[in-house]
C-alpha positions as CSV (number, residue, x, y, z in Angstrom):
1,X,0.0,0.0,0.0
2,X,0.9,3.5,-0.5
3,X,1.0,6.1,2.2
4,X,1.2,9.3,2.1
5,X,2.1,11.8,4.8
6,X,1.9,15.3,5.1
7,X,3.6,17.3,7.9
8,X,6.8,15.2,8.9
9,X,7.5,16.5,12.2
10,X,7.4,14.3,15.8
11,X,3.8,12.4,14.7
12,X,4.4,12.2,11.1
13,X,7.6,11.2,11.1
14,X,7.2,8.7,14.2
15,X,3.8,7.4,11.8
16,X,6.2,6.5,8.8
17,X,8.5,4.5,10.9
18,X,5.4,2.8,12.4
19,X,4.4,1.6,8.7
20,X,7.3,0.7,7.5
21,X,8.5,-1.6,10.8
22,X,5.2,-3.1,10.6
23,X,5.2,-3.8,6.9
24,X,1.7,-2.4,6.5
25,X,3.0,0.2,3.8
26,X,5.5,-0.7,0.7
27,X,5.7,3.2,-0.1
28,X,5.5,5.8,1.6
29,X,5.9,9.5,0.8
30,X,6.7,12.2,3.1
31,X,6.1,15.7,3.0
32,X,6.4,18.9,4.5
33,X,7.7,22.4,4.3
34,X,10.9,22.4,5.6
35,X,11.9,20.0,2.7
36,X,15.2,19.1,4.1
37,X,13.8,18.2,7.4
38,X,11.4,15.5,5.0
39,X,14.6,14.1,3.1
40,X,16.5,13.9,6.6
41,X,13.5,12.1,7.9
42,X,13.1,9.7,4.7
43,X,16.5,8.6,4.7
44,X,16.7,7.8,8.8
45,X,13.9,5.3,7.9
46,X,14.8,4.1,5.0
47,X,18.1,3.0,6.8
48,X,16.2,0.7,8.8
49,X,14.1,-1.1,6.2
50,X,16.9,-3.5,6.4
51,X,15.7,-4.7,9.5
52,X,12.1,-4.9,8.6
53,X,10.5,-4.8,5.3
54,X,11.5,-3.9,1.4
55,X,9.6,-0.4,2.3
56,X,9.9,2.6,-0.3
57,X,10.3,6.1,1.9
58,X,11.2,9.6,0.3
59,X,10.9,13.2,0.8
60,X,8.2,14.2,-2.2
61,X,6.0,17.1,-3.5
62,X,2.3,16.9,-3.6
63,X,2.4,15.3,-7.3
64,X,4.6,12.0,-5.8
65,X,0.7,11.0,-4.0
66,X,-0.7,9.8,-7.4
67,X,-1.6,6.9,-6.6
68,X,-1.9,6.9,-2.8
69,X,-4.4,4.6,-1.2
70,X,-3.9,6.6,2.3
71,X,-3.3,9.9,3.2
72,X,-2.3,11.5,6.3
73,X,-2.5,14.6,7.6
74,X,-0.3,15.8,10.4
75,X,0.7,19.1,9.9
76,X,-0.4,21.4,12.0
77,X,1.1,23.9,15.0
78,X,2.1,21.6,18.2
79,X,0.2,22.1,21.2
80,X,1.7,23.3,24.1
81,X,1.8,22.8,27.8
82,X,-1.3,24.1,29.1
83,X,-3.0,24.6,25.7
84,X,-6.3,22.4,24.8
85,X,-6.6,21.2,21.6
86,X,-9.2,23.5,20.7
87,X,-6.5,26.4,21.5
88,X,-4.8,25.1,18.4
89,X,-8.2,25.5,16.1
90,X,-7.2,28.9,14.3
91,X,-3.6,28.1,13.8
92,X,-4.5,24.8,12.4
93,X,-7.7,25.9,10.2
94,X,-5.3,27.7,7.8
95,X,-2.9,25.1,7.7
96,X,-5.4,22.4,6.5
97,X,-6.7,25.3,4.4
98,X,-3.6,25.3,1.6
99,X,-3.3,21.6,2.3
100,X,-6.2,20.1,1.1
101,X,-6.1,21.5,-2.8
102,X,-3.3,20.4,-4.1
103,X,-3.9,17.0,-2.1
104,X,-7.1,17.1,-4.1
105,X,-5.0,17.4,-7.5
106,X,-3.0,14.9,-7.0
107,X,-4.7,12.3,-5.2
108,X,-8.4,12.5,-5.6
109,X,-9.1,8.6,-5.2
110,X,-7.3,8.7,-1.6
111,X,-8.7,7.8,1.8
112,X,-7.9,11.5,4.0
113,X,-7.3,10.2,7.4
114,X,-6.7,13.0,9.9
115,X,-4.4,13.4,12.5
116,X,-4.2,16.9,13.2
117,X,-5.7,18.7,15.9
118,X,-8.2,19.4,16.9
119,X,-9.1,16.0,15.0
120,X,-12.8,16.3,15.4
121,X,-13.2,20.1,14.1
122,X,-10.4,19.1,11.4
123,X,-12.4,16.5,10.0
124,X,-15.4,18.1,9.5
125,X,-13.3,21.3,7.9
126,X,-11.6,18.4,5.5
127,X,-14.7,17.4,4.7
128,X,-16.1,20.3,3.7
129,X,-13.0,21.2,1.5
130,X,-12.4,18.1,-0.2
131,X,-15.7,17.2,-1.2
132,X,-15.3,13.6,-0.4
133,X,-17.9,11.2,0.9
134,X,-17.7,10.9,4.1
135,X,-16.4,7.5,4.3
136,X,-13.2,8.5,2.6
137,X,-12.5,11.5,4.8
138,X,-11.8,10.6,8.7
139,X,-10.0,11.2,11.7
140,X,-7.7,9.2,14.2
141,X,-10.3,10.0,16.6
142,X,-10.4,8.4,20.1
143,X,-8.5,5.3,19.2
144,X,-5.6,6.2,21.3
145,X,-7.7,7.3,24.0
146,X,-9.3,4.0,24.0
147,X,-6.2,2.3,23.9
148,X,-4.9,4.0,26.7
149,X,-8.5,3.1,28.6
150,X,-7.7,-0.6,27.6
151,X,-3.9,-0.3,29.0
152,X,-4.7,1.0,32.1
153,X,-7.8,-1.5,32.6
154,X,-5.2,-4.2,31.7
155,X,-2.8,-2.5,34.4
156,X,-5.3,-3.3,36.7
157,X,-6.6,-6.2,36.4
158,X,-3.5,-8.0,35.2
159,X,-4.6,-8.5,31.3
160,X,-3.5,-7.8,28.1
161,X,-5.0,-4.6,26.9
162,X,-5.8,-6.8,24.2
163,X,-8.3,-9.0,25.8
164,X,-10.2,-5.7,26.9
165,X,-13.3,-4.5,25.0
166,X,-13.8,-1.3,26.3
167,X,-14.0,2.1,24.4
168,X,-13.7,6.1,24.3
169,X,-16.5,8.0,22.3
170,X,-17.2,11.8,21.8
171,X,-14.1,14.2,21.4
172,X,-11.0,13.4,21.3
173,X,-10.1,16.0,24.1
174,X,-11.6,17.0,27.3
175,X,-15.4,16.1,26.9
176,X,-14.0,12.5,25.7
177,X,-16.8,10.1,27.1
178,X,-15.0,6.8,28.8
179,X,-17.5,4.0,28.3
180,X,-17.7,1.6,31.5
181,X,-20.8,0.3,31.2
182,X,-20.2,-1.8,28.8
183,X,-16.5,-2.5,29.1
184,X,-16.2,-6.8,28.7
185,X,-13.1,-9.4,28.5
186,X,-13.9,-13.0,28.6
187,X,-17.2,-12.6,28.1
188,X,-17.4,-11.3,31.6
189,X,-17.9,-7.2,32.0
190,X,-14.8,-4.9,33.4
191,X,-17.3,-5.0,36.7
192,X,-17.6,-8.1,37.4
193,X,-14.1,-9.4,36.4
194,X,-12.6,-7.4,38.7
195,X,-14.6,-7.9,41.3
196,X,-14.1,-11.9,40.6
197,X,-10.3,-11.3,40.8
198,X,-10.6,-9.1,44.1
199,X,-9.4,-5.9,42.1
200,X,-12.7,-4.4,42.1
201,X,-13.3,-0.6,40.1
202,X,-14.0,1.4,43.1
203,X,-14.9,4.8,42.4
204,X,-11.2,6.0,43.0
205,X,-9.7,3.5,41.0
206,X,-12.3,4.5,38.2
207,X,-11.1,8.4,38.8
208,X,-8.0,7.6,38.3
209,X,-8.0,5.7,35.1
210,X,-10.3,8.7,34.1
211,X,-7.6,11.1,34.8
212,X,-5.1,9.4,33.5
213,X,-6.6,8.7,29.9
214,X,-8.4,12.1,29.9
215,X,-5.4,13.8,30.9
216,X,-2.4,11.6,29.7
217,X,-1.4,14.0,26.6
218,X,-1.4,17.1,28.8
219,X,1.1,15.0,30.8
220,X,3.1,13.8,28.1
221,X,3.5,17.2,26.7
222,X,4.7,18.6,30.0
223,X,7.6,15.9,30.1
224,X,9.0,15.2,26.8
225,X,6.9,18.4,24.4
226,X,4.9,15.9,22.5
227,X,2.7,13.0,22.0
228,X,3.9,10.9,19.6
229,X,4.4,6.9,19.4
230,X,0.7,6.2,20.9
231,X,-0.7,8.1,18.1
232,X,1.7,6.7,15.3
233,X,0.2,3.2,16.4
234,X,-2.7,4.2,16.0
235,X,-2.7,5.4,12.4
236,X,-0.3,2.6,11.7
237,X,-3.0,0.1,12.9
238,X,-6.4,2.4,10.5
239,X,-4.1,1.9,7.5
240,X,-3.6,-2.0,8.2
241,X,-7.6,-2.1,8.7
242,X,-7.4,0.2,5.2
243,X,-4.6,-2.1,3.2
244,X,-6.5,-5.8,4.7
245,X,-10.1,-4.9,4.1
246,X,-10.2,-6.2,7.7
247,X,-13.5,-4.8,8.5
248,X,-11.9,-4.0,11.9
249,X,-14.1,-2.2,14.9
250,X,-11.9,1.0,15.6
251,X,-13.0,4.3,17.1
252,X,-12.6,7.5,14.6
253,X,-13.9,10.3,14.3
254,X,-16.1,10.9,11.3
255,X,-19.2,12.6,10.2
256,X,-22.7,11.5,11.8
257,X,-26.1,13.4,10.9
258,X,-27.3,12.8,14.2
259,X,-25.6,12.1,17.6
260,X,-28.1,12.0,20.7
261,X,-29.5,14.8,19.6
262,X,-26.8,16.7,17.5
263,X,-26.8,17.2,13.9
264,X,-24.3,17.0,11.9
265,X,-21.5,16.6,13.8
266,X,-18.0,15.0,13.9
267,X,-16.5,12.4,17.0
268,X,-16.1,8.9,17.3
269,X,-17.9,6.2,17.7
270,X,-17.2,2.4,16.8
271,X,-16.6,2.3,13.1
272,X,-16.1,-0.9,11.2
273,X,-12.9,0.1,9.1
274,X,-11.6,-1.4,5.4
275,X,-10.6,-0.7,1.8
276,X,-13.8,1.7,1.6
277,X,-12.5,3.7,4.2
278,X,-15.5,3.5,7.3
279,X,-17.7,1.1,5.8
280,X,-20.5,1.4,8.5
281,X,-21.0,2.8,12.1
282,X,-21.8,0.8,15.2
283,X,-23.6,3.1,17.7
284,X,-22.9,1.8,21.1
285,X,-25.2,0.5,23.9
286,X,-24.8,2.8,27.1
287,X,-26.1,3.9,30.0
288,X,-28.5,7.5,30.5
289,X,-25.5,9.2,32.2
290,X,-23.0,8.0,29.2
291,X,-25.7,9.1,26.7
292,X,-26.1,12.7,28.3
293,X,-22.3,13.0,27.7
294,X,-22.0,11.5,24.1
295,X,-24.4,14.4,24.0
296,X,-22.3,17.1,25.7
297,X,-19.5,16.4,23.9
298,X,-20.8,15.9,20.6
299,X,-22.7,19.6,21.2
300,X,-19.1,20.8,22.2
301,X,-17.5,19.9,18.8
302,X,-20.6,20.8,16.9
303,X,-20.1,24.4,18.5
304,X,-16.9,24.9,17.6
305,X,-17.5,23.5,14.2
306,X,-19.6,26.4,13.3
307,X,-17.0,28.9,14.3
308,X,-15.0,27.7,11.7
């Protein structure tokens, strides 16, 4: 498969080394502004292919995406310690503003996956520019905020996140909605497991796990500046749903007419995710409380999107 990526800094960069370690992409382009910084980047990587897979990576213009099955869009201002996501809207908007053009030119038949923040409002704006159905224009949504909910579940019950069904819906940001009530593994729910196993989710333990997945980038940032390898397997893992046609359950964020209430309106929900791009959309069983704040955030990003 052929990937393209626009904006090579930590999370565009980090993203092509994913695919390329992984095997999931045999090509991918990289892009950016600081041209030099792309051809640095592109011949790091393509230094360890020998230890991996037969991968193509260079620095290209917008004209080397002919042909892309996958595009990704990271480019965008960083966010800083202290700043929300949504701090970063106006920088952002006119970023994604000259991107989307000559991406159009050159790769019209490409699935736009976003990575940018803020992802939910950037969506929607890509949508609106490009044209695209919206099954072939997404964002990476929630799915590392539901993998961090799986880790720390798996933390604490002494499981592999992997055995752990459990999800995060809404924004990806500070109204993001953690889903217990329907959290399973082994057929058995979070709940009860862990009560089994005497490691019960006491309302502290769940506080904390809440905190530490609805706060973990703000965290990250203030340690090391960025978020970056969670993120990078997470797009890695939507373009090997993509380049499979696995028809894998992930969480994006894409475009819904109608979330409890709120029309029109981009954030994540379960998405079953191949060659088509988001082939349908699963909307999850939960409980009144979690439906009020599916609500609430889904408002939120609606809100914003209209600002644009």
């Amino acid at each position: 498969m052929k990937v393209g990526i626009i904006g090579v800094g930590s999370v565009g960069s980090a993203t092509a080394f994913t695919l390329v370690m992984r095997g999931v992409a045999d090509e991918v382009v990289l892009i950016d502004y600081n041209q030099k910084k792309a051809e640095a980047e592109a011949l790091d990587i393509s230094h360890a292919t020998t230890f991996a897979y037969a991968s193509k990576v260079y620095a290209g213009t917008y004209e080397d995406l002919k042909g892309a099955e996958v595009v990704i869009i990271t480019a965008g201002a960083n966010q800083k310690p202290g700043e929300t996501r949504i701090d970063l809207l106006a920088r952002n908007t006119a970023i994604l503003e000259s991107i989307i053009t000559p991406l159009m030119k050159s790769a019209p038949d490409a699935i736009i996956l976003l990575a940018s923040n803020p992802v939910d409002i950037m969506t929607d704006l890509a949508l609106k520019l490009s044209g695209l159905p919206k099954n072939r224009v997404f964002g990476s949504g929630t799915i590392l905020d539901t993998s961090r909910f799986r880790t720390l579940l798996g933390e604490h019950l002494g499981l592999s996140s992997k055995s752990i069904h459990a999800n995060v819906l809404g924004e990806h940001g500070d109204s993001e909605v953690l889903v217990w009530s329907n959290g399973d593994a082994g057929t058995l729910s979070i709940d009860t497991l862990a009560n089994d196993i005497n490691r019960p989710l006491t309302d502290e333990v769940k506080a904390q796990i809440d905190d530490n997945v609805r706060n973990a980038a703000y965290k990250i940032i203030d340690g090391k500046g960025a978020t970056f390898y969670g993120i990078a397997g997470g797009l890695c893992r939507i373009c090997q749903a993509i380049s499979t046609n696995e028809n894998a359950i992930l969480t994006v964020s894409s475009f819904h007419e109608d979330v409890e209430g709120v029309k029109d309106v981009c954030v994540s929900l379960p998405s079953v995710i191949n060659k088509n791009g988001i082939e349908r959309v699963i909307y999850p069983r939960l409980s009144k409380e979690e439906h009020e704040l599916l609500r609430i955030s889904a408002q939120k990003m609606k809100d914003y999107s209209e600002q644009e």
